[in-house]
Structure formats: structure tokens, C-alpha cells
N, C-alpha and C positions, 0 to 999 in steps of 0.2 A: 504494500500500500504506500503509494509516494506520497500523497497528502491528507490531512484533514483541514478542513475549513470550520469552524465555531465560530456562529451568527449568534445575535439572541434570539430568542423563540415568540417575538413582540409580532403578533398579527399588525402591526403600527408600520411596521416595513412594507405593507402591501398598500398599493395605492387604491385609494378612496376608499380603508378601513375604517377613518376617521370624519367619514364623510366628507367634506370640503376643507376642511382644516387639514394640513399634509405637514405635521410636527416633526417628522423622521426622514424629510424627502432625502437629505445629506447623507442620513446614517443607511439613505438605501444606493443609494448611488458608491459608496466606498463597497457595502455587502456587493451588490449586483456585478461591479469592477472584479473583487477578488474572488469571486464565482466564477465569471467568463474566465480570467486568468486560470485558475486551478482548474478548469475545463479542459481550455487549451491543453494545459499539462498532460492530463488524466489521457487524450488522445479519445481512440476510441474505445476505450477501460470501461468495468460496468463501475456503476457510480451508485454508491448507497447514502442513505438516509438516518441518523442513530438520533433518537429523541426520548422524554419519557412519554409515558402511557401509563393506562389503568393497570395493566399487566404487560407481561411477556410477550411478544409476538415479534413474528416477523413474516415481511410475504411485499406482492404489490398491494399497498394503502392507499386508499382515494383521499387526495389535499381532502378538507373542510374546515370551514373555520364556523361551522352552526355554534359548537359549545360556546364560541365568542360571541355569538352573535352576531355573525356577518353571515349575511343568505349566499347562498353558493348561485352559481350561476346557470343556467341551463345547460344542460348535459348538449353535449355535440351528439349529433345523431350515428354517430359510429364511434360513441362512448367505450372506450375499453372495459373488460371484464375486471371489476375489483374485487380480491378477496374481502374488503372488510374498508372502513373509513378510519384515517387517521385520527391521533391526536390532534390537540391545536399546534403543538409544538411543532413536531413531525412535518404538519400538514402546511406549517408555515417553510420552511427550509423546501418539502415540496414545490409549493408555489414561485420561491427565491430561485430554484434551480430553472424551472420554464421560464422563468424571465430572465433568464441568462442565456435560455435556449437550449436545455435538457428538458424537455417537453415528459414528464413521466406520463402524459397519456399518449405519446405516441413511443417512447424511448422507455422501458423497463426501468422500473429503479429502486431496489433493494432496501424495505422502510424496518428500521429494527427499532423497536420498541421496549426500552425495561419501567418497570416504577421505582416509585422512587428510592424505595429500600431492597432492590435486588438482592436476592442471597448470591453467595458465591458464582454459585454453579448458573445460574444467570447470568451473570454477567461473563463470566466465562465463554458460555457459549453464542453471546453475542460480539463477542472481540472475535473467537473464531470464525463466525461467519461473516465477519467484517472486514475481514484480512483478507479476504479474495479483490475488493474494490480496489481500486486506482483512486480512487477519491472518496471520503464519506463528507458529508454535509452536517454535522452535529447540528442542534437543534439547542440552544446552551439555554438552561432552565435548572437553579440551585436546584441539583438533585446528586445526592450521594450513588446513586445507579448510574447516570449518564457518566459523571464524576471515575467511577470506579472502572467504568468502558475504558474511557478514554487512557486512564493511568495502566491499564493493561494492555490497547493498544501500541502506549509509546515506551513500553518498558524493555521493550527489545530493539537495539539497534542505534545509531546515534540518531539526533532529532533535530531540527531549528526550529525557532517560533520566529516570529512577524506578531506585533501586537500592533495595531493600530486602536486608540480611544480616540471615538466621535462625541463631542459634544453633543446633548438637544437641549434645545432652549425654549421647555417649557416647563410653568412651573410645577405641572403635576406628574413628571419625568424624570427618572432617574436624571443626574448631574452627565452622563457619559453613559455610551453604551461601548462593549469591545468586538471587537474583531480580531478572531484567531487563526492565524495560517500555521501549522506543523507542519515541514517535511519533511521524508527521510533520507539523510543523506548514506548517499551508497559509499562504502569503504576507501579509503583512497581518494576518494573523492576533496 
């Protein structure tokens, strides 16, 4: 796996979440930039999705952001077959990925799901099925599961980070959102 990307998991990153008020247009324009970048990377690699959820799963997730309260939009008439509807987390880093142009209703894309307090052996087996991607898209949401993915993803091999913090400038918004690029660098290298 060459990269991870960790966005926040703010439905606020999707345009007109907020209705006309667009608080986070900044903090989408840097997300959406190191998506198409880590795309580019990834080549034509499959590309997965790691966020939390009610439980454990993994499979193709359909974006929705309903829990949020944002209505989905009409189904295209050659709607792909979804095993199941994401989380909001998930389903936001889904979304972030088509508008970079990894379309996961037409391009497959690998949505792994833990909660928040994953036992071991959870988490476990979502690092391992994670490690087949070229790219995951973390879904970054305080959760000790997502948290414990990620520390057993990069515990093997060397790593770089890229941290970039976006100001938003509103006042019912956190001070900064981050952006996290990990990659791993190959030996010698």
C-alpha cells in the first residue's frame, strides 16, 4: 500500500451540505487536490475506503449522508448493485473520492468499516484487507478502531507524513481541520 490519505469525516466538505453557506469551500479544495494527487499515485490500484461504522463490515457501501440529514440524490438509472449503505463517515470520503474522479458507482471501491471500540481481531482483519489497496481514503473520526487500523497499517515499513492544517473560519467550527498524506517509502529509496 503506497498511500493513505486522512480527510475529516465533516459531510461540510460536500458542496451544498450547508445549504448556501459553503464554510469549508478551502478545507475542500486542499482535501479534493491531495485526493486527485494520491490518485494519480495509486495508478490504476484498487482504492479502498476505512471509516467507523455501527459495526464491522466490509464490501461495496453506497455514499449517504441521510443519518446527516442531507437527502441523497436520485439514483442514476443504471444505479450499481450495493451491498448495504455506508456510514456518514465512510460515505463522506466516498463522495470526496468521485469528486476527484474515482466515481465508486462506476469504479469499485473497497469500504471497510470498524466501530468505535474494535476488539483486536477486528481490527486486525481490516488492516489485512486493507493492505491489498494502492490507496485507502481514511474517513478520520476520534475513534480508537479507525485509530488502531491505521497504527497497524503503518507499523510495518518506513512511512512519511505530509500534515497540512486548514483553517475554517467559522464560529461554530473547529479552529482547523487536518489533512493527512502517509506514504511508504520503498527501501533505498
Amino acid at each position: 500500500m503506497p498511500s493513505l490519505v486522512v480527510i475529516p469525516a465533516t459531510p461540510l466538505l460536500l458542496p451544498g451540505s450547508a445549504g448556501r453557506a459553503d464554510p469549508l469551500a478551502g478545507l475542500r479544495d486542499v482535501v479534493r487536490d491531495v485526493v486527485v494527487s494520491a490518485l494519480d499515485d495509486a495508478g490504476p490500484g484498487p482504492v479502498a475506503v476505512l471509516g467507523t461504522g455501527p459495526v464491522a463490515r466490509a464490501g461495496r457501501l453506497r455514499p449517504t449522508l441521510a443519518a446527516a440529514g442531507i437527502a441523497d440524490p436520485e439514483p442514476a438509472p443504471r444505479a450499481p448493485v450495493w451491498e448495504a449503505d455506508a456510514a456518514t463517515g465512510p460515505s463522506v470520503a466516498l463522495l470526496v473520492l468521485a469528486d476527484a474522479g474515482r466515481d465508486p458507482a462506476s469504479v469499485p471501491v473497497d469500504v471497510v468499516e470498524v466501530p468505535g471500540d474494535a476488539p483486536t481481531a477486528v481490527v486486525l482483519a481490516a488492516a489485512q484487507r486493507l493492505r491489498s489497496a494502492a490507496l485507502v481514503v481514511v474517513a478520520d473520526h476520534p475513534a480508537p478502531g479507525v485509530d488502531a487500523v491505521l497504527t497497524e497499517l503503518t507499523a510495518v515499513g518506513p512511512w512519511t507524513s505530509d500534515v497540512t492544517d486548514v483553517p475554517a473560519h467559522h464560529e461554530h467550527l473547529p479552529a482547523t481541520y487536518r489533512v493527512t498524506v502517509h506514504r511508504r517509502r520503498t527501501v533505498g529509496a
